[in-house]
C-alpha positions in Angstrom: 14.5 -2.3 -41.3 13.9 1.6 -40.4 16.0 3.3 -37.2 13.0 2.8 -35.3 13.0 -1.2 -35.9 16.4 -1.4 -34.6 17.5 -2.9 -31.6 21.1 -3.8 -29.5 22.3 -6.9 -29.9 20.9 -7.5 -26.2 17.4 -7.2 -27.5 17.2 -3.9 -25.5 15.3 -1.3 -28.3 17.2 1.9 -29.4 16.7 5.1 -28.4 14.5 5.9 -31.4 12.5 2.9 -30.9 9.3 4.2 -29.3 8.4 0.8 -27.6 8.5 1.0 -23.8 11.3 -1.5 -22.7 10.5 -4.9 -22.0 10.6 -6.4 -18.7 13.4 -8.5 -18.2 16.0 -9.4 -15.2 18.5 -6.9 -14.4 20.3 -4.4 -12.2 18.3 -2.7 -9.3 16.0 -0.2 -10.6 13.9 2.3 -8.4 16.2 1.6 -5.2 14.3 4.3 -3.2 10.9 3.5 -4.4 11.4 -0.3 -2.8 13.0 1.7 0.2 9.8 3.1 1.0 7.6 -0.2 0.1 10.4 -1.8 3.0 10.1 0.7 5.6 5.9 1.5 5.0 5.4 -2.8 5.3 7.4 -2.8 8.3 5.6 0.0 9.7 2.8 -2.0 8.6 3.8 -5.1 10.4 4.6 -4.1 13.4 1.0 -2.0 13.3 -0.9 -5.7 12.8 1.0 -7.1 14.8 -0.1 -4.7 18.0 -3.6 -5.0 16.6 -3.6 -8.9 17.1 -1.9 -8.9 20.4 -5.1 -6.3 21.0 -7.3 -8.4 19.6 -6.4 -11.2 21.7 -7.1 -9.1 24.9 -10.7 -8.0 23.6 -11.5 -11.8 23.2 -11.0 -12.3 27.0 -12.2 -9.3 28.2 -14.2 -7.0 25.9 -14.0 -3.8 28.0 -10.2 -4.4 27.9 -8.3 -1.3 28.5 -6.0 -0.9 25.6 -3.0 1.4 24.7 -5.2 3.0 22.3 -8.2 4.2 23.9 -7.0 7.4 23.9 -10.8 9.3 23.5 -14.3 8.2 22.6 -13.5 8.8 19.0 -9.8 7.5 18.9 -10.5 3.6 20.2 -9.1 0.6 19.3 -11.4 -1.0 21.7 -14.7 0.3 19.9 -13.4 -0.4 16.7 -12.2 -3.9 17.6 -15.5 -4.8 19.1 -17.7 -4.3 16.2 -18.1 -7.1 13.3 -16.0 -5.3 10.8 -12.9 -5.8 12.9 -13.4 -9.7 12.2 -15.2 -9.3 8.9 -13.7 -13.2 7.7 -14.4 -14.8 11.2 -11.0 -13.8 12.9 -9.4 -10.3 13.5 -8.8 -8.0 10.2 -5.3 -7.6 11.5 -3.9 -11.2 10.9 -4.2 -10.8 7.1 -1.2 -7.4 8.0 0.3 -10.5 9.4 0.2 -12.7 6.3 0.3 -10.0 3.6 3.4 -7.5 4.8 6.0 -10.1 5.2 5.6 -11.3 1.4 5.8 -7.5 0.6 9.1 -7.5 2.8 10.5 -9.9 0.9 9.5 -8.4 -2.2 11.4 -5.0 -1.0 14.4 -6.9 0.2 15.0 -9.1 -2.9 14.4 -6.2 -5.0 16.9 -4.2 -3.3 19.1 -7.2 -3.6 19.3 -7.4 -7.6 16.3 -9.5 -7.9 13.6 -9.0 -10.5 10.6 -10.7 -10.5 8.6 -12.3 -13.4 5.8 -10.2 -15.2 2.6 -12.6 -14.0 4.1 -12.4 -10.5 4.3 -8.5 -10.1 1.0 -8.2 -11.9 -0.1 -10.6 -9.2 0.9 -9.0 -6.3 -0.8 -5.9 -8.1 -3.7 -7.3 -8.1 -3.9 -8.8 -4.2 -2.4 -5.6 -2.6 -5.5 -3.8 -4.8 -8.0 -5.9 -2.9 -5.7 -4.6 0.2 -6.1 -1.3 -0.8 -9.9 -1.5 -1.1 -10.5 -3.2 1.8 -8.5 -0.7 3.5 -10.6 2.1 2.7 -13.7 0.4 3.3 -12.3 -0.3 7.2 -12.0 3.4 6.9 -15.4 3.9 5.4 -16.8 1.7 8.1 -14.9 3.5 11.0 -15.6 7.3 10.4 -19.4 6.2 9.1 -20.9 3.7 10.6 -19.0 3.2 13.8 -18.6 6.1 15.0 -14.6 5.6 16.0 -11.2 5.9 14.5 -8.8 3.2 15.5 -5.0 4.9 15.4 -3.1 1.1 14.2 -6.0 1.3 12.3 -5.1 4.3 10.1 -1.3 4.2 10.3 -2.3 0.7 8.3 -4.4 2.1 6.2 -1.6 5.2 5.3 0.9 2.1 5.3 -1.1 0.0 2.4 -1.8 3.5 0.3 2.3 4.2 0.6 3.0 0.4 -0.3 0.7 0.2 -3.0 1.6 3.5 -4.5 5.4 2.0 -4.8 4.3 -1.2 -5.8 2.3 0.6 -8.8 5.0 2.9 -9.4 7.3 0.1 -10.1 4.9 -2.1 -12.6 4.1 1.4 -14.5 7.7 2.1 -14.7 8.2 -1.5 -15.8 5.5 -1.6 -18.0 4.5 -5.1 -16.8 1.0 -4.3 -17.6 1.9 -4.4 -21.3 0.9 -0.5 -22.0 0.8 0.9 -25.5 3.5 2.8 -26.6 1.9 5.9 -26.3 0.3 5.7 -23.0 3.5 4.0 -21.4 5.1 7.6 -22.1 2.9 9.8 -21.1 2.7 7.7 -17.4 6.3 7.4 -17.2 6.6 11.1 -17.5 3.8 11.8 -15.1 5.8 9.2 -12.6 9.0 11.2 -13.2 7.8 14.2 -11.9 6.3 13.0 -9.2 2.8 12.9 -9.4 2.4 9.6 -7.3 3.7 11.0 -4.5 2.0 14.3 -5.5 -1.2 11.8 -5.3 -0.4 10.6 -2.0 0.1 13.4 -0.2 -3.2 14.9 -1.3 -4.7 11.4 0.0 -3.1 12.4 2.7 -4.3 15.3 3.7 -8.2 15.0 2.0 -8.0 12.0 5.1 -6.7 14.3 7.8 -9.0 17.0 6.6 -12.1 14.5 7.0 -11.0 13.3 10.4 -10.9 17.2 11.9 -13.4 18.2 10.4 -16.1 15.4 11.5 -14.8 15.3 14.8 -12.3 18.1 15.6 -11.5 18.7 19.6 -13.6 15.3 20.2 -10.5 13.2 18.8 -9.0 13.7 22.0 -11.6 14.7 24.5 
């Protein structure tokens, strides 16, 4: 057997070995990264959880004033009204009410020493990448065809890109989806400096950018 074959007697692989680690239980890893899936779901809760009690007042009165109506182009009411908002037959915002508690108590057991199985996390990948999508094509639908921006609507949307980010930063970093040896390193590294949340913020911004420049002083006339 060559130094790079060896391995502790816990299985875990040398430091010559140039096999990512496997994924196995163990202490809490990434503390701040599940810190920031925590906080962004519970942001993200609370958000769906104002759109239903919204949604709830359009379906008795559809020219409902709501907290949001802030300007023509900043309305949850125009938003709310169209199909999209209820694109599976009831309002968008009960699946923030379903999804972001299961991604709470991913966070919290995390946090708490708890690591999950390898078909579970790549799971969750999965479903929150459907979230992600369908996100974006709220977004899509919003600023294009629309015609109006809903605010809960796009601190959601900024909450599922911040929770999905963490959530892929973790499986990456984890190597759940089973990454060559080769490519595992060069993403780790590229996660170690930060070009995640490098990535974010420029998603950040390109959607601020878009917002003033479609509709500049109309957001709040």
């Amino acid at each position: 057997m060559t130094s790079t074959d060896q391995a502790t007697s816990d299985g875990q692989p040398t430091p010559e070995d140039p096999r990512p680690a496997p994924y196995r239980p163990g202490p809490v890893r990434y503390r701040w990264t599940f810190v920031e899936m925590l906080v962004s779901s519970l942001i993200g809760l609370y958000a769906s959880l104002v759109l239903s009690i919204e949604a709830i007042a359009l379906a008795k009165d559809p020219f409902a004033d709501l907290s949001c109506n802030i300007s023509t182009v900043l309305s949850c009411g125009t938003v709310g009204s169209s199909w999209q908002a209820s694109l599976l037959g009831f309002p968008n915002a009960y699946l923030g009410l379903i999804a972001e508690p299961v991604v709470i108590t991913i966070a919290v057991a995390a946090l708490g020493g708890v690591r999950f199985p390898r078909w579970f996390m790549n799971s969750a990948q999965v479903v929150y990448s459907i979230g992600l999508v369908f996100a974006y094509w709220l977004f899509y639908q919003s600023y294009f065809v629309i015609g109006a921006l809903c605010p809960w609507c796009l601190l959601i949307t900024l909450t599922t890109t911040t929770v999905f980010m963490s959530l892929t930063r973790v499986n990456l970093l984890d190597n759940t989806f089973g990454l060559p040896a080769g490519a595992y390193r060069t993403v780790a590294s590229w996660l170690k400096a930060g070009a995640d949340t490098l990535g974010v913020i420029i998603i950040f911004a390109l959607l601020i950018a878009a917002i003033v420049l479609k509709y500049g002083g109309e957001l709040f006339a």
